[in-house]
DRENFI-76042 format. One record per atom (N, C-alpha, C): x, z, y; atom name; residue in one letter. Coordinates in nm, 3 decimals, m for minus. Example, Ala and Ser with C-alpha at 12.3 -4.5 7.8 and 13.67 -1.06 7.14 Angstrom:
BEGIN
<atom <1.319; 0.780; m0.569>; N; A>
<atom <1.230; 0.780; m0.450>; CA; A>
<atom <1.320; 0.780; m0.330>; C; A>
<atom <1.285; 0.708; m0.225>; N; S>
<atom <1.367; 0.714; m0.106>; CA; S>
<atom <1.290; 0.787; 0.003>; C; S>
//
This chain:
BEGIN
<atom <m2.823; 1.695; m6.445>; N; X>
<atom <m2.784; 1.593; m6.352>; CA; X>
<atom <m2.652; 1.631; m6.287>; C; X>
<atom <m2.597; 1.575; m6.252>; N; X>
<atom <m2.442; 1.563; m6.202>; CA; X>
<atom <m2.447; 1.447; m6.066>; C; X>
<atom <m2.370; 1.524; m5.976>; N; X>
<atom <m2.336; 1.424; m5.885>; CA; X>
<atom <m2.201; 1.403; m5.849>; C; X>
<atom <m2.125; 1.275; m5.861>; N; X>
<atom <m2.021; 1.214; m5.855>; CA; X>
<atom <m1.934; 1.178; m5.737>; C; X>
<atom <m1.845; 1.231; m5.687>; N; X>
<atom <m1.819; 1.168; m5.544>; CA; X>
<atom <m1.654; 1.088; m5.611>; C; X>
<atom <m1.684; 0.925; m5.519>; N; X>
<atom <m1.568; 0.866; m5.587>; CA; X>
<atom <m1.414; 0.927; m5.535>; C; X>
<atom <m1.419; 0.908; m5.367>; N; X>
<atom <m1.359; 0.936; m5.280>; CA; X>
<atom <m1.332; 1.011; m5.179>; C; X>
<atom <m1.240; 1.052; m5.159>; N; X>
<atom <m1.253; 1.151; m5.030>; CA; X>
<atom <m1.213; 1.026; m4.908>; C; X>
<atom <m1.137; 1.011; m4.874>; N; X>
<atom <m1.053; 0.908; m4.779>; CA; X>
<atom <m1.087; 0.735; m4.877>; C; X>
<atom <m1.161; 0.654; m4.755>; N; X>
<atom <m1.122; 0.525; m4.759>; CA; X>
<atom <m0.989; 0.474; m4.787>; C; X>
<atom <m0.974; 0.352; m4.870>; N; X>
<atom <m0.809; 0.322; m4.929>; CA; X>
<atom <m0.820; 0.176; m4.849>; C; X>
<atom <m0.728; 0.230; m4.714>; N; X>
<atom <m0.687; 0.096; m4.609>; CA; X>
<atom <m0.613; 0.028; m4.693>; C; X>
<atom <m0.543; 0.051; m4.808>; N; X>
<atom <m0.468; m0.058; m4.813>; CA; X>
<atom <m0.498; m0.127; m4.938>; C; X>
<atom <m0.622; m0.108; m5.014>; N; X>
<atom <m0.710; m0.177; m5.105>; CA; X>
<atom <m0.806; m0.284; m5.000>; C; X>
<atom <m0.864; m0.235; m4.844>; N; X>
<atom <m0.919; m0.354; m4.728>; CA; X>
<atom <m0.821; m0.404; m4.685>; C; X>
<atom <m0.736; m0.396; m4.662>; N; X>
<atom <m0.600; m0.484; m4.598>; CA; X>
<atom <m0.531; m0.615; m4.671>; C; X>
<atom <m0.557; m0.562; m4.836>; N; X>
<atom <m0.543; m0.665; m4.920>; CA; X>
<atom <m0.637; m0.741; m4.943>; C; X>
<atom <m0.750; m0.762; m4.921>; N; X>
<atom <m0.875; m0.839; m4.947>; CA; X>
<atom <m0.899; m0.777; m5.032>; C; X>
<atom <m0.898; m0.693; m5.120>; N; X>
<atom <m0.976; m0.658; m5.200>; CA; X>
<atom <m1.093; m0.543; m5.187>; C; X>
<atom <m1.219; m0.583; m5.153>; N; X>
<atom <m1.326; m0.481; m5.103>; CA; X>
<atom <m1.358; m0.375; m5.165>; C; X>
<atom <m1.375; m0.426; m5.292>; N; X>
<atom <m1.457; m0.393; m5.353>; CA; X>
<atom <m1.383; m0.203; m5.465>; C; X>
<atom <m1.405; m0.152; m5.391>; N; X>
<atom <m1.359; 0.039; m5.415>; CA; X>
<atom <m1.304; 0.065; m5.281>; C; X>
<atom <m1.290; m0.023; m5.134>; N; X>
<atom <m1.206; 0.055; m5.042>; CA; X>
<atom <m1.277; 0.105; m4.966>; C; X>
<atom <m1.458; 0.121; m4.954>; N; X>
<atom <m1.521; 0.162; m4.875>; CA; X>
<atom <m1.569; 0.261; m4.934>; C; X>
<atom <m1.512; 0.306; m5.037>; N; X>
<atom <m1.617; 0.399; m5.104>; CA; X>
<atom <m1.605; 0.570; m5.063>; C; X>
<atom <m1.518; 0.616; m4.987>; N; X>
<atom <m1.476; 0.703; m4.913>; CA; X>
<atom <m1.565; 0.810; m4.849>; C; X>
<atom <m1.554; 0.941; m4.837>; N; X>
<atom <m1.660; 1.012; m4.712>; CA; X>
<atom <m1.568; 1.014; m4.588>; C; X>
<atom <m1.445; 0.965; m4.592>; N; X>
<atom <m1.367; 0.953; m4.469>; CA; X>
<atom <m1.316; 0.836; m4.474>; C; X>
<atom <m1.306; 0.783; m4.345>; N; X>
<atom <m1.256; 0.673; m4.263>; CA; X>
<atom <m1.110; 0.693; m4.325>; C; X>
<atom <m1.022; 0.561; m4.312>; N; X>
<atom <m0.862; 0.562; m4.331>; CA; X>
<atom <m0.801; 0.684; m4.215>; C; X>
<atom <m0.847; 0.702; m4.108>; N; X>
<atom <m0.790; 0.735; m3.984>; CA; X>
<atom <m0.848; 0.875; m3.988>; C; X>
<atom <m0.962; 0.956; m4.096>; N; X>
<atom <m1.006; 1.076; m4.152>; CA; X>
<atom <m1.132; 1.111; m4.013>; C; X>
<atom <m1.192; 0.992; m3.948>; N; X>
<atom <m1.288; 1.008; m3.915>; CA; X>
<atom <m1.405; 1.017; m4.028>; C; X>
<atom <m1.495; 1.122; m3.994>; N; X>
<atom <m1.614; 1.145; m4.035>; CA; X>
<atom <m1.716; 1.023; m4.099>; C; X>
<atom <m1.735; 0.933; m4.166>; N; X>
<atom <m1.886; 0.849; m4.211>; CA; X>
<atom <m2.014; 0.909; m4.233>; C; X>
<atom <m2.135; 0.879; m4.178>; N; X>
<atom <m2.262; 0.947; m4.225>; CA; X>
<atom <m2.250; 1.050; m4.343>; C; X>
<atom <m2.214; 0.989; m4.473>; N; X>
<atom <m2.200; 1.031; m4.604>; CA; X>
<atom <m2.188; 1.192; m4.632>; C; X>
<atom <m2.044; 1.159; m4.499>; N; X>
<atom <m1.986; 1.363; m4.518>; CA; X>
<atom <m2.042; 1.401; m4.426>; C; X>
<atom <m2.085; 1.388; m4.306>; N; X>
<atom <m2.180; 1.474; m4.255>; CA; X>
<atom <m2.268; 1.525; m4.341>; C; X>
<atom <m2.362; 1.415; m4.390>; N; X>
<atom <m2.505; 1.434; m4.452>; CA; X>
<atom <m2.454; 1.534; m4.529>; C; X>
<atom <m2.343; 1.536; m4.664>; N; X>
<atom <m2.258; 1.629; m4.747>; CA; X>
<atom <m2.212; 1.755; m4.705>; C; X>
<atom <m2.185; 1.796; m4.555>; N; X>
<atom <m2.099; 1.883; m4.520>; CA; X>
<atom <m2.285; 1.925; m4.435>; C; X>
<atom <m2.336; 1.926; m4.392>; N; X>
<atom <m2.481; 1.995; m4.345>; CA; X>
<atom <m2.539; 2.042; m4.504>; C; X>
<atom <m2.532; 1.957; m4.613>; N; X>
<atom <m2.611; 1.995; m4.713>; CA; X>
<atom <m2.559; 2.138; m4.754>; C; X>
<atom <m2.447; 2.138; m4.846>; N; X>
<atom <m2.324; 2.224; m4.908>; CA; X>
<atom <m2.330; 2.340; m4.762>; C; X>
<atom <m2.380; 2.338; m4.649>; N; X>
<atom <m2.376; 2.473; m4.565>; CA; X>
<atom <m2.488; 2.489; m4.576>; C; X>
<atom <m2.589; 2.442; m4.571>; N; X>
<atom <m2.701; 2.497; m4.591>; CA; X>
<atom <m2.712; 2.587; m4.709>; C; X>
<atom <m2.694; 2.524; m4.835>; N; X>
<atom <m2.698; 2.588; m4.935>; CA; X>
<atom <m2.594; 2.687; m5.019>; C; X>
<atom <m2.478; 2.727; m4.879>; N; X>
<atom <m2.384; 2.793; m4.947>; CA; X>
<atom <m2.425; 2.922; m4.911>; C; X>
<atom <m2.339; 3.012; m5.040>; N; X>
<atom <m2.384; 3.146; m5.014>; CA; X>
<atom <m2.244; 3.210; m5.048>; C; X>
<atom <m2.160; 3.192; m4.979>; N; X>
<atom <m2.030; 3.307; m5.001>; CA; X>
<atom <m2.052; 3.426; m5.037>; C; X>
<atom <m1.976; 3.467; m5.168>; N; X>
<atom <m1.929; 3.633; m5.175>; CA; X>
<atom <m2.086; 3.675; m5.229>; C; X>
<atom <m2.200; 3.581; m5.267>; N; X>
<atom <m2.347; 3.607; m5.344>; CA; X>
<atom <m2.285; 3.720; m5.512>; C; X>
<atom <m2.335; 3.822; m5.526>; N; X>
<atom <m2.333; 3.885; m5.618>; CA; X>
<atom <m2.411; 3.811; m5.718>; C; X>
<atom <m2.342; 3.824; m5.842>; N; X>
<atom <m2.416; 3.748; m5.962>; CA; X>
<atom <m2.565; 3.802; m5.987>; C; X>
<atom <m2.660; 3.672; m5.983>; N; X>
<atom <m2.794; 3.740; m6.022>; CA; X>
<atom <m2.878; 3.589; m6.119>; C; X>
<atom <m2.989; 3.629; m6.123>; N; X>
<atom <m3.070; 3.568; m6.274>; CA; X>
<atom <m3.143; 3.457; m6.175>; C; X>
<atom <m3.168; 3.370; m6.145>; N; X>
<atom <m3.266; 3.275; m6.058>; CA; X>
<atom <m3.360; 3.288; m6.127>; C; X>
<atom <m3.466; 3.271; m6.031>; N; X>
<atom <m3.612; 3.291; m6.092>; CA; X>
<atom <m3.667; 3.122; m6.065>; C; X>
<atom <m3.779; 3.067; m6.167>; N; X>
<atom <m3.825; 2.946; m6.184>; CA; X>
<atom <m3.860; 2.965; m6.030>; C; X>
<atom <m3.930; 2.872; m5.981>; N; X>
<atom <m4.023; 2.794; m5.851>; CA; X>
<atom <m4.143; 2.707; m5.927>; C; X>
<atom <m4.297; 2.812; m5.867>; N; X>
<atom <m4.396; 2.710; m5.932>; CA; X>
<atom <m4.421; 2.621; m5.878>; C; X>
<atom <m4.443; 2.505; m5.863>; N; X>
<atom <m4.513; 2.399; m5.793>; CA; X>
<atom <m4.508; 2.301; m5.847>; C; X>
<atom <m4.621; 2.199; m5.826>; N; X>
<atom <m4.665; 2.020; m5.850>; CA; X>
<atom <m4.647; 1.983; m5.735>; C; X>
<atom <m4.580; 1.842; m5.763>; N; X>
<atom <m4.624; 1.766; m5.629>; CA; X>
<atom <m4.703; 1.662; m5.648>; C; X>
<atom <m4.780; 1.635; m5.532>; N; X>
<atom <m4.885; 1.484; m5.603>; CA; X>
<atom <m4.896; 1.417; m5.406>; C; X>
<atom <m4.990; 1.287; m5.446>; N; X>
<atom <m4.896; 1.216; m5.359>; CA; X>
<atom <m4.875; 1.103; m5.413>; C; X>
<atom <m4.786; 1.057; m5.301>; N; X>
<atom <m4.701; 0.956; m5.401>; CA; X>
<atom <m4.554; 1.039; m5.440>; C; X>
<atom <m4.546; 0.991; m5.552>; N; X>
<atom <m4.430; 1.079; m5.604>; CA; X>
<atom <m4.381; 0.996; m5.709>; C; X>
<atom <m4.361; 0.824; m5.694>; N; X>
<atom <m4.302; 0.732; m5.813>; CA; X>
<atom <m4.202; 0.798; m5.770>; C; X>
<atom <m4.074; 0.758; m5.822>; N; X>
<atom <m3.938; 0.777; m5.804>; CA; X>
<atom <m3.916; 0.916; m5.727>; C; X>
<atom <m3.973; 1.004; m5.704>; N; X>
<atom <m3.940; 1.100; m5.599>; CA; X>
<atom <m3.884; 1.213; m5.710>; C; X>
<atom <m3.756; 1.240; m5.729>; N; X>
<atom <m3.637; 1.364; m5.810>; CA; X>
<atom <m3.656; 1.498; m5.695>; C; X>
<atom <m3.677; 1.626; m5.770>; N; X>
<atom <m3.712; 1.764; m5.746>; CA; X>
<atom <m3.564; 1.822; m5.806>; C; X>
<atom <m3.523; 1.897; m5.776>; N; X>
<atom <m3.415; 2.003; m5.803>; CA; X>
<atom <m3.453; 2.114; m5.746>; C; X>
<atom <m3.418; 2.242; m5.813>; N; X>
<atom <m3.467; 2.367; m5.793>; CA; X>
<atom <m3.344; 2.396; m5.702>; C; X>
<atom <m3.313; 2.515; m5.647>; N; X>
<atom <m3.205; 2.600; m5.633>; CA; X>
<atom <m3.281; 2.731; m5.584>; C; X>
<atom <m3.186; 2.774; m5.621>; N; X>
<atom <m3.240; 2.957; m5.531>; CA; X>
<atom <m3.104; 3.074; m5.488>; C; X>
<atom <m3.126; 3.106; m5.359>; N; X>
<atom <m2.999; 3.224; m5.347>; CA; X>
<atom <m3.029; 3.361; m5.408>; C; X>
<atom <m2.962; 3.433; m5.396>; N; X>
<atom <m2.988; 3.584; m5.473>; CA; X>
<atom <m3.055; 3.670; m5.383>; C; X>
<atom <m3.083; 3.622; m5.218>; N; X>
<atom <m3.207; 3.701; m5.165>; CA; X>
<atom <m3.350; 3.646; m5.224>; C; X>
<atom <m3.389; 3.533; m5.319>; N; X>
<atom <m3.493; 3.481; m5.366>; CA; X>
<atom <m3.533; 3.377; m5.291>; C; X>
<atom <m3.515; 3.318; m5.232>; N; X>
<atom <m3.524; 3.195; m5.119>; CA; X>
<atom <m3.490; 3.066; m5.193>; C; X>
<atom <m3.595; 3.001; m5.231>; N; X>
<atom <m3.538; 2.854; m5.326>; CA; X>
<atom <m3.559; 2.742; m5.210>; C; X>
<atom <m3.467; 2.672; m5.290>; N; X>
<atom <m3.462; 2.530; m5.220>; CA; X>
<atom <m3.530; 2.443; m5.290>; C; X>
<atom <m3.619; 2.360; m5.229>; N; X>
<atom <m3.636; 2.238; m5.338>; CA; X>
<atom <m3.596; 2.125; m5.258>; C; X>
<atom <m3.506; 2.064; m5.298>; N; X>
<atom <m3.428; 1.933; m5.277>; CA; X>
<atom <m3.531; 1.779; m5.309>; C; X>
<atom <m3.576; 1.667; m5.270>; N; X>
<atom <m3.676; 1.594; m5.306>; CA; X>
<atom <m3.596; 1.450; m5.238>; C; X>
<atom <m3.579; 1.381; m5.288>; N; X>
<atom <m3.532; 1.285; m5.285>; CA; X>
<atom <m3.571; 1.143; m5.350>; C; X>
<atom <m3.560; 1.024; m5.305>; N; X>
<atom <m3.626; 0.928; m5.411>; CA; X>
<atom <m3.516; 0.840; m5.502>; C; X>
<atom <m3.515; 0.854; m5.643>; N; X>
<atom <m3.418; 0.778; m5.658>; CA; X>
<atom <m3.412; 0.645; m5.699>; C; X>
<atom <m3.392; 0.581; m5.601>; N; X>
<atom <m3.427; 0.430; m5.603>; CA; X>
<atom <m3.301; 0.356; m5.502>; C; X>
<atom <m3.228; 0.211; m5.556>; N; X>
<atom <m3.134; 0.163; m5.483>; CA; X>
<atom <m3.155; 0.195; m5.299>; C; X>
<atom <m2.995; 0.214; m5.261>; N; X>
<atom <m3.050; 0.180; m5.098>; CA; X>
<atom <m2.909; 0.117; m5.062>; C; X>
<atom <m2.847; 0.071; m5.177>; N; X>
<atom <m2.720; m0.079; m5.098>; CA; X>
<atom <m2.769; m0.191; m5.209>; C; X>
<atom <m2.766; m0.300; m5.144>; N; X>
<atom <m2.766; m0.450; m5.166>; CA; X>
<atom <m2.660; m0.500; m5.230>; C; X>
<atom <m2.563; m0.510; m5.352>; N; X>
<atom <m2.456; m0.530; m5.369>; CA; X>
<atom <m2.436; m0.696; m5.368>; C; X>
<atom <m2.520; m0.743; m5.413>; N; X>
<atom <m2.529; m0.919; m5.371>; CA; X>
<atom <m2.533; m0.956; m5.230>; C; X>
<atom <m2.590; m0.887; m5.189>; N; X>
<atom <m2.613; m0.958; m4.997>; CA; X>
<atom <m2.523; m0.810; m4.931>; C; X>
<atom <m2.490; m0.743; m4.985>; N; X>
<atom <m2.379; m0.613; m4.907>; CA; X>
<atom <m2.453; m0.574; m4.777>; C; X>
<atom <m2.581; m0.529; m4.819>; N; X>
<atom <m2.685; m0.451; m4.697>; CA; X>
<atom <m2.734; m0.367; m4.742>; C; X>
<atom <m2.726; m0.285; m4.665>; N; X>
<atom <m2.845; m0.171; m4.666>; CA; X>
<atom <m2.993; m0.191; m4.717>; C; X>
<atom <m3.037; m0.124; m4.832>; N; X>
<atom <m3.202; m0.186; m4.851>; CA; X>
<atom <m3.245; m0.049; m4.753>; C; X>
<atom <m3.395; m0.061; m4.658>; N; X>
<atom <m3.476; m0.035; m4.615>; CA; X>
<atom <m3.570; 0.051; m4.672>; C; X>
<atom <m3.559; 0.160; m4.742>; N; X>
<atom <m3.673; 0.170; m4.798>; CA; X>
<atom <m3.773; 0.286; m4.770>; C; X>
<atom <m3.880; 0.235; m4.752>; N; X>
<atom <m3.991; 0.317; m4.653>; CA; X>
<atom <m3.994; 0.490; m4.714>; C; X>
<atom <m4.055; 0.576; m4.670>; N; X>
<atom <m4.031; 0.694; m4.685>; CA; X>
<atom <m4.165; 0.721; m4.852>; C; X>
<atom <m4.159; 0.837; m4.901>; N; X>
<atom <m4.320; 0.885; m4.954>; CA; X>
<atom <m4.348; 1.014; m4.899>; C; X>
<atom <m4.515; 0.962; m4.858>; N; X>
<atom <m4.580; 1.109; m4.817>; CA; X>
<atom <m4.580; 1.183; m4.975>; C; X>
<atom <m4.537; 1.304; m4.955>; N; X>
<atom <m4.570; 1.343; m5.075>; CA; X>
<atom <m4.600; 1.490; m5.017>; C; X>
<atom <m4.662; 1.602; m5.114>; N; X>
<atom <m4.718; 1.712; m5.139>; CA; X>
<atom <m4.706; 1.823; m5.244>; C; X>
<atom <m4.608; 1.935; m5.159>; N; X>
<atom <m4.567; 1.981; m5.281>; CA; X>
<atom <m4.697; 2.112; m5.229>; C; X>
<atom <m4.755; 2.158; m5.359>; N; X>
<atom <m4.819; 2.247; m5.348>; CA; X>
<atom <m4.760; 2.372; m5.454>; C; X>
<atom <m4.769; 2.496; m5.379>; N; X>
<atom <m4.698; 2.560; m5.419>; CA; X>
<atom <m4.800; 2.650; m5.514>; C; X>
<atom <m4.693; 2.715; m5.643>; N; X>
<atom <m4.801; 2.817; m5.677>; CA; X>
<atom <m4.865; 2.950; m5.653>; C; X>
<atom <m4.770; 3.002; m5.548>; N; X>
<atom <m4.801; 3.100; m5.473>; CA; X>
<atom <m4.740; 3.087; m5.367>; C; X>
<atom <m4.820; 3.101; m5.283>; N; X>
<atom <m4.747; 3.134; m5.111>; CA; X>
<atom <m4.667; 3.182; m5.068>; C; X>
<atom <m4.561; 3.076; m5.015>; N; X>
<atom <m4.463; 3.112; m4.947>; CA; X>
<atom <m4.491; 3.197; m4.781>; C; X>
<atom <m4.445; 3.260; m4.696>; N; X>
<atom <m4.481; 3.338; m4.610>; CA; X>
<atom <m4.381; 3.269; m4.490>; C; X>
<atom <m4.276; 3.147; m4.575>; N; X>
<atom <m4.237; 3.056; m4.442>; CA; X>
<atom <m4.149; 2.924; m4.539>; C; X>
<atom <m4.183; 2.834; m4.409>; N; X>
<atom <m4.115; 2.704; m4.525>; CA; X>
<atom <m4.052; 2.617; m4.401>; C; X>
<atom <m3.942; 2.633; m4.430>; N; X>
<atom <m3.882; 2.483; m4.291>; CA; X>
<atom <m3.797; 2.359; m4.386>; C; X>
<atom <m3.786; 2.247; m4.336>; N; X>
<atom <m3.814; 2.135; m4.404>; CA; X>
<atom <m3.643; 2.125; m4.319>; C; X>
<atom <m3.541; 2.096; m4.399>; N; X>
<atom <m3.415; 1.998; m4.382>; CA; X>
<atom <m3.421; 1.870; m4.406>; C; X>
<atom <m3.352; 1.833; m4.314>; N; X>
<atom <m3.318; 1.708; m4.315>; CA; X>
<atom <m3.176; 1.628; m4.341>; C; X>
<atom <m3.069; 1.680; m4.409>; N; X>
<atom <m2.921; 1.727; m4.357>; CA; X>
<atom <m2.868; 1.533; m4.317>; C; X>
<atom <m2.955; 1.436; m4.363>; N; X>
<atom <m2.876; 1.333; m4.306>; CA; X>
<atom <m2.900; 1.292; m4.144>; C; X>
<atom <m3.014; 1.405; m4.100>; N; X>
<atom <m3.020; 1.354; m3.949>; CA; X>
<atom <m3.017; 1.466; m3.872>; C; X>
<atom <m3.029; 1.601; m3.947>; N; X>
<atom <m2.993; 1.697; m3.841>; CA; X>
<atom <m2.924; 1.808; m3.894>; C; X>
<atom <m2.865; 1.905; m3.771>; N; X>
<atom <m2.824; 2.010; m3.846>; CA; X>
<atom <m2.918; 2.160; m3.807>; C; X>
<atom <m2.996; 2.106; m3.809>; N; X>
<atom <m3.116; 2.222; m3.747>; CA; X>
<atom <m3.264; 2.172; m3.867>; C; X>
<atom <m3.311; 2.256; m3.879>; N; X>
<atom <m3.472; 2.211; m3.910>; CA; X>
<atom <m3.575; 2.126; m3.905>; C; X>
<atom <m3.615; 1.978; m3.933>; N; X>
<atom <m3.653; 1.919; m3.877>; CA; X>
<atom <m3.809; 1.986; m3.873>; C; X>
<atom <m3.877; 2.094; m3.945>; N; X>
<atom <m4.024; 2.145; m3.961>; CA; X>
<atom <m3.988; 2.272; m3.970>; C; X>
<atom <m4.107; 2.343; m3.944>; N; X>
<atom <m4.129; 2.506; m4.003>; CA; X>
<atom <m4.249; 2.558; m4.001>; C; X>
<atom <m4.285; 2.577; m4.073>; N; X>
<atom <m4.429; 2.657; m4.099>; CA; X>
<atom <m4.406; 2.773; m4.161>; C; X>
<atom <m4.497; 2.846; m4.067>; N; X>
<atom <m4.539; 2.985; m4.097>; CA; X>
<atom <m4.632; 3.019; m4.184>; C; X>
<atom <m4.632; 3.106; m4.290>; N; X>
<atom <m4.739; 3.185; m4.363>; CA; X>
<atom <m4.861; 3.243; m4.350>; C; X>
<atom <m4.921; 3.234; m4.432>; N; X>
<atom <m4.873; 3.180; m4.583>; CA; X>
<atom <m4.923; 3.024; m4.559>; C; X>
<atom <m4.816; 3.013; m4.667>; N; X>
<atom <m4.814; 2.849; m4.647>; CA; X>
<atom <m4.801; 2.795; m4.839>; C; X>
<atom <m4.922; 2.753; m4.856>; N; X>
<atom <m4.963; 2.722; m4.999>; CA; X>
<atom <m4.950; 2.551; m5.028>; C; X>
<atom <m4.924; 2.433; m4.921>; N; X>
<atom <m4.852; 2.311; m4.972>; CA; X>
<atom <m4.818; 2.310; m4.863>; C; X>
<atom <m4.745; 2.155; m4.861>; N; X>
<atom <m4.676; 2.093; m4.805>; CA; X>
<atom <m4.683; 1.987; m4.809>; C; X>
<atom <m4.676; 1.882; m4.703>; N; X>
<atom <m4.720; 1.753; m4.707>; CA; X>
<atom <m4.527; 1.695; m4.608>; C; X>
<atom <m4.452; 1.641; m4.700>; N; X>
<atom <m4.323; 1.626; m4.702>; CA; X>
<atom <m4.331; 1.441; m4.619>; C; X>
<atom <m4.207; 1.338; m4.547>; N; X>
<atom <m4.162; 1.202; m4.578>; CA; X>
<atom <m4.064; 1.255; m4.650>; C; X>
<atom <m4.043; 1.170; m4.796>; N; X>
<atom <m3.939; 1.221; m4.895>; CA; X>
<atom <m3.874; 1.083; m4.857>; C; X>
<atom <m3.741; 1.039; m4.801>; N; X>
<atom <m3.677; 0.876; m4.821>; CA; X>
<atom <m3.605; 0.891; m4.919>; C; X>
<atom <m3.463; 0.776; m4.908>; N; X>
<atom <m3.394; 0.763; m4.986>; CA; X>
<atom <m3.275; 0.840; m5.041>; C; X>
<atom <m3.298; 0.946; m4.948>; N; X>
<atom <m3.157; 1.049; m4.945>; CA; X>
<atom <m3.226; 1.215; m4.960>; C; X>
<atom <m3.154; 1.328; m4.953>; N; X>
<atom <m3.216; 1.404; m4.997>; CA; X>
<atom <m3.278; 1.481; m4.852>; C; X>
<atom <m3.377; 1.567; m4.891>; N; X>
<atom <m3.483; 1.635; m4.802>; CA; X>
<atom <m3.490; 1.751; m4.852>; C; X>
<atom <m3.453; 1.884; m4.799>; N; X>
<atom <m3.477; 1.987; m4.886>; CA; X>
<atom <m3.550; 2.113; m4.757>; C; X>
<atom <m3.656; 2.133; m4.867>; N; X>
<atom <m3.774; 2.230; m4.862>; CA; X>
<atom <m3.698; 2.391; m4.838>; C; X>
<atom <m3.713; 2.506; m4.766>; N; X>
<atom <m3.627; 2.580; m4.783>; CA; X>
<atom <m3.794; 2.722; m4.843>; C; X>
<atom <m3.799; 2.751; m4.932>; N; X>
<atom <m3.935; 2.832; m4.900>; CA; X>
<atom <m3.915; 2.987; m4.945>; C; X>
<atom <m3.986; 3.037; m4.839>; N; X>
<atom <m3.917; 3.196; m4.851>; CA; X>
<atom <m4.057; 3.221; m4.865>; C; X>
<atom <m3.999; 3.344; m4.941>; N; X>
<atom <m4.130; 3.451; m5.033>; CA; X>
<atom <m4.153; 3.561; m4.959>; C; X>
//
């Protein structure tokens, strides 16, 4: 999987001409104010950065999730202290391109159960905070997640 970013900076002068349609597509405003987008982007990418990490082998992450889990996408990651991320997200539309709205779309309880116990697990949120929105202490053998439309990532230490 690959993720694509079109734009850095909004193109004022693709909206100035009437023409909409590519000038919003931006993580910055014309004027290089901030949009949700790069926040949500700039909390994620710190969470999961690891400067100056010595090269090492990632190890799998066991777990199922069950639940509801239609549409709900898992991505692994792990740093080289052994600490994986699991990223959970649903991938399903959330803009309206005919009516140019936001779709609504309700969260899933879902449940990741792990295959061995983690000894701590705190739950990100990077589009609404820059802190933790959960944390549980060990051992901690599932997890009962709201996965929405954007990503949610699991942080679980061994």
């Amino acid at each position: 999987e690959r993720v694509m970013l079109y734009e850095m900076v909004d193109e004022a002068s693709l909206a100035s001409s009437g023409w909409s349609n590519g000038a919003h597509y931006g993580l910055l405003r014309p004027d290089l104010t901030p949009k949700p987008a790069y926040t949500s982007l700039k909390r994620l990418t710190s969470l999961l950065a690891e400067p100056n990490a010595a090269p090492f082998t990632p190890q799998g992450l066991s777990y199922t999730l069950s639940g509801s889990v239609a549409n709900v996408r898992p991505y692994v990651l792990q740093k080289s202290n052994g600490t994986h991320y699991l990223v959970l997200y649903q991938d399903v539309p959330s803009w309206n391109t005919s009516a140019e709205t936001e779709i609504s779309n309700p969260t899933l309880s879902t449940t990741v159960n792990l295959g061995s116990p983690a000894s701590r697990v705190l739950v990100h949120s990077p589009h609404s905070s820059a802190t933790p929105v959960a944390d549980r202490a060990g051992p901690v053998s599932s997890v009962t997640v709201s996965v929405p439309d954007h990503p949610v990532v699991l942080e679980i230490r061994h």
